[in-house]
N, C-alpha and C positions, 0 to 999 in steps of 0.2 A: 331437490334443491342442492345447488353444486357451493361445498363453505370451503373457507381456506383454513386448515391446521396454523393456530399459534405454537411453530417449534423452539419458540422462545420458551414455553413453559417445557420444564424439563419433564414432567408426565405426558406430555404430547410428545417430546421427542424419543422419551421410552417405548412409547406405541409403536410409531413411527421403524423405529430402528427395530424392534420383534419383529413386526410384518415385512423389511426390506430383509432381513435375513432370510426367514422363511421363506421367499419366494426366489429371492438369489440364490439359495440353497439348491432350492429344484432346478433350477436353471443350471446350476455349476455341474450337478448329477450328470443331467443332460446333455452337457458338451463336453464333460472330463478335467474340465479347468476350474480350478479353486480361487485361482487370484481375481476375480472380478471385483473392482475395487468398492465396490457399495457393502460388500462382503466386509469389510475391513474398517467400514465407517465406525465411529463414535459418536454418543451424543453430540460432544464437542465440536465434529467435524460435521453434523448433519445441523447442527446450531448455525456454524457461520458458512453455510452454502447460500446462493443467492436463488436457492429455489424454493417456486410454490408447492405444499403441500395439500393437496384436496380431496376433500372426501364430499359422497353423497349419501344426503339425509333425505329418506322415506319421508 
């Protein structure tokens, strides 16, 4: 079942902002470049984006 992340709660957007680093990271490795901007996000910034967040639950 496909849920939508409330990144209104700021423990949801802790999550959220752990796993986008960690995989930007690998990505950044990858290509030599450090500035990809999801790299740089904040709570704050991942709070007032206009995107859905989704996860899937077994």
């Amino acid at each position: 079942m496909i849920k939508e992340i409330d990144i209104s709660d700021s423990k949801q957007a802790e999550k959220i902002q752990h796993i986008q680093i960690l995989v930007y990271t690998v990505e950044a490795e990858l290509i030599g470049a450090y500035d990809i901007p999801p790299l740089h996000d904040t709570i704050e910034t991942l709070q007032k984006c206009d995107e859905n967040d989704l996860y899937c639950q077994n």
